[in-house]
N, C-alpha and C positions, 0 to 999 in steps of 0.2 A: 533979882536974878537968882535962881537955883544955886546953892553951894555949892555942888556938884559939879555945875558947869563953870563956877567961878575958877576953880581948882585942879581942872582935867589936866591929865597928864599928856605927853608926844610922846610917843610910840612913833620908831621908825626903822629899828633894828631887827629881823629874825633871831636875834640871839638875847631877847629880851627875856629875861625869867617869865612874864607874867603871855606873851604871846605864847611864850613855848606852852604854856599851860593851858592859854586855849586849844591851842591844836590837839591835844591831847584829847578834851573834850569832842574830836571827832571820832572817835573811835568805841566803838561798847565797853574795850577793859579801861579806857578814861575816863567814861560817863560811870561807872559801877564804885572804882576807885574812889574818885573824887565824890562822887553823890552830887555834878554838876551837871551841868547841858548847854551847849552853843544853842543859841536861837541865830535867826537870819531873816532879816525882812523887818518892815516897818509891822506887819499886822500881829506877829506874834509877837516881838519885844513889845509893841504898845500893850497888847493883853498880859503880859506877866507883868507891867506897870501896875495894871490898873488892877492885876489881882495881888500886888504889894508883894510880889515876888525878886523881883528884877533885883540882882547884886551889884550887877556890871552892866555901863551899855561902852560901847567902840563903835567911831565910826570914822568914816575916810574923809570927811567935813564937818571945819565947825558947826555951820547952820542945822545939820541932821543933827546933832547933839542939843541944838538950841530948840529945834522944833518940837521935841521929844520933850524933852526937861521944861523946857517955858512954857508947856502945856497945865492947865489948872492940876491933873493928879498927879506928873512930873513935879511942881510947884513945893507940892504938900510933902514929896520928901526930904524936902530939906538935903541932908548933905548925905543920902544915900539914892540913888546907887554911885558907885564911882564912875567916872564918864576919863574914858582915854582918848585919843584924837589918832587914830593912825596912818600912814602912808599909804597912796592905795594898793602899793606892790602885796601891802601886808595884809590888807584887807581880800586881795585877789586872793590870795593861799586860805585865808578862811572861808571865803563864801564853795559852793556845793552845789549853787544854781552860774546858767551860764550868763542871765541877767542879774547879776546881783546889786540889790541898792546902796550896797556900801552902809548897811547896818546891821549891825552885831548886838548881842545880849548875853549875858551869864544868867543865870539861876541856879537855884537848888532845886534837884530832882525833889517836886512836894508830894507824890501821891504814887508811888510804886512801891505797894504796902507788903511785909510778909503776913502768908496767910495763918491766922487763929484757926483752935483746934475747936474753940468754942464761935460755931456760926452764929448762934443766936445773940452774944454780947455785942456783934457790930450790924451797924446800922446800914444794911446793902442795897437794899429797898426792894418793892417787889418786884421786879423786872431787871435780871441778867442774861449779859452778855458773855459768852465764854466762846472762845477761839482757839482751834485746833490746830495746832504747826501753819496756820497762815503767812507764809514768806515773804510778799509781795508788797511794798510798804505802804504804797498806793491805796492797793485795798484794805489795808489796816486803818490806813488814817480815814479815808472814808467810812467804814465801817463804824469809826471814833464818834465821826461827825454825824452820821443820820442816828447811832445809842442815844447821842444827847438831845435832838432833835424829836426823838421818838419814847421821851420817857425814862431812859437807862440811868439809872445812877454808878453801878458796876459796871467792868468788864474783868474776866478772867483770863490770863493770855497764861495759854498752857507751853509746854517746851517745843520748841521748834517753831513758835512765833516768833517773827522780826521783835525787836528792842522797839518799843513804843517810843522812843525818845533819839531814835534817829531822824537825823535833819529832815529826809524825805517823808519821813512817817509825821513828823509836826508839820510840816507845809501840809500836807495831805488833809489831815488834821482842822486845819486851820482855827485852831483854839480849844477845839474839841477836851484835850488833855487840863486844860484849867475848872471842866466841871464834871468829871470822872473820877471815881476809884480805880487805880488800877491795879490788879496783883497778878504778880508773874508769880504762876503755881504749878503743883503736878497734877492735873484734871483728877487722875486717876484715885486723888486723895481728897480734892476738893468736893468734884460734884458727887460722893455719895456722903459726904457731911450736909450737902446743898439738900438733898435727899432728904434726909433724917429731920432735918429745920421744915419740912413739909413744904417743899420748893419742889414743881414740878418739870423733868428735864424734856423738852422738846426738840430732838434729834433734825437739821436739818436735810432733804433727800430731794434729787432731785428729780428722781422716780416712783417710789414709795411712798407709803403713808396717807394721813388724811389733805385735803384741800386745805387750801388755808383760810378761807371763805369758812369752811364748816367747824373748824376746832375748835373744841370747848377750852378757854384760856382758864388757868387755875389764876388764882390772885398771887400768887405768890410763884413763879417761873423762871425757868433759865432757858434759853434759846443757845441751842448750838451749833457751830460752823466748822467743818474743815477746809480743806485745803483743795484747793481747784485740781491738784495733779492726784490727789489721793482718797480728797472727801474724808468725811469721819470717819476714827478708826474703828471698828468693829468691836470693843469692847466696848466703847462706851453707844456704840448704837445698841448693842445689849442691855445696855444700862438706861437707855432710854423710857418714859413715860408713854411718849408718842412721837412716831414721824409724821413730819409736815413737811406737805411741798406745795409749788407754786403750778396752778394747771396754767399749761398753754398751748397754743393754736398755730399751724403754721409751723415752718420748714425750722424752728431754730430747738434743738433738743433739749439745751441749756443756759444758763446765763452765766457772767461774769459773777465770783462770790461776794463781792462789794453789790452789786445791785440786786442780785437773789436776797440778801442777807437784810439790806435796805426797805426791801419791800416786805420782807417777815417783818422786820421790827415795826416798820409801820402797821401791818396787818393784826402784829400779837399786843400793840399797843392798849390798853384801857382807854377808854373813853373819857 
């Protein structure tokens, strides 16, 4: 049996140092603080397992603990991560969905990088994402999932983007965050370094610009989003290479920014 499980602690109090300490992790100045993140759900704790991330797992039954842990890469850690067993009153104040499984997970924020003044020493690859005050978490975490789906090794989440590492943004996500760069930067300082590295920026629009059918993709690109209430800000659509939109037919003017954005990355994709 797993060490970990041999070992697990009961958790049954609110007033326990180490709950207090997860709850904190729901909050942006707890996540930032501590450099941690509550996960929830079996699909993203087992992913930060298996990306040997996992600190902590809780859950509201022994058997979730056992199922988790006495799995062949649960096996291989030996007596990490720590595994607590809690009540499920305590388990109710952590979870954030109205189904929840009654499983929990700690980690260390692994990839929400400060951004270098030298682009060229890190490895970002040819194809970014960079996001503009996108608020809506839903659409972030999707966005997450078709980057990686679609080629993306980066993404740039400029100010006034949602914290990639809220609850709703990892569900959304759905693992997406375990094979991304992510850096929380100021665009305004990023994309003309992005520029200079011979990266070319491709402003999204949903009226302007070239088809997305006809652009000529440079190998080395940044694709850019704003925000559904505001769209890109106007200096950096200045600052753009080219705008790209998506033509359509029919009564609908616009799309949601997760699916316009979806269907760029698939379209700006390389072969």
């Amino acid at each position: 049996m797993n060490e970990a499980l041999k070992r697990y602690r009961v958790i049954q109090s609110a007033q326990n140092p180490r709950f207090k300490h997860w709850l904190k992790l729901k909050t942006v100045q707890g996540r930032k603080r501590e450099g941690q993140v509550l996960l929830e759900g079996w699909t993203l704790v087992n992913d930060a397992l298996k990306a040997g991330l996992l600190q902590e797992i809780m859950a509201d039954d022994e058997m979730k603990l056992k199922a988790l842990l006495s799995s062949e890469k649960g096996a291989a850690l030996n007596a990490s991560p720590q595994a607590s067993l809690i009540s499920p009153d305590l388990a109710r104040r952590l979870a954030e969905t109205e189904s929840s499984q009654g499983l929990f997970g700690i980690m260390a924020i692994p990839n929400v990088r400060e951004w270098t003044t030298d682009v060229s020493a890190v490895d970002l690859g040819p194809f970014i994402l960079a996001l503009d005050a996108l608020q809506d978490p839903g659409n972030v975490g999707t966005l997450l999932r078709s980057a990686v789906a679609f080629g993306v090794r980066t993404v740039l989440l400029g100010k006034g983007t949602v914290d990639p590492w809220s609850g709703k943004v990892l569900r959304s996500g759905m693992g997406a965050h375990f094979h991304l760069r992510l850096y929380q930067v100021a665009l305004e300082e990023a994309l003309p370094r992005l520029r200079d590295d011979g990266y070319a920026l491709y402003a999204a629009s949903p009226h302007h610009g070239v088809e997305l059918e006809t652009i000529k993709k440079r190998a080395k690109r940044v694709l850019l989003l704003g925000s559904e209430a505001h769209g890109i800000r106007e200096e950096f659509l200045e600052m753009a290479d080219q705008w790209v939109r998506i033509p359509m037919s029919g009564a609908m003017e616009s799309l949601n920014v997760a699916v316009a954005g979806s269907i760029l990355l698939y379209g700006m994709r390389m072969p």
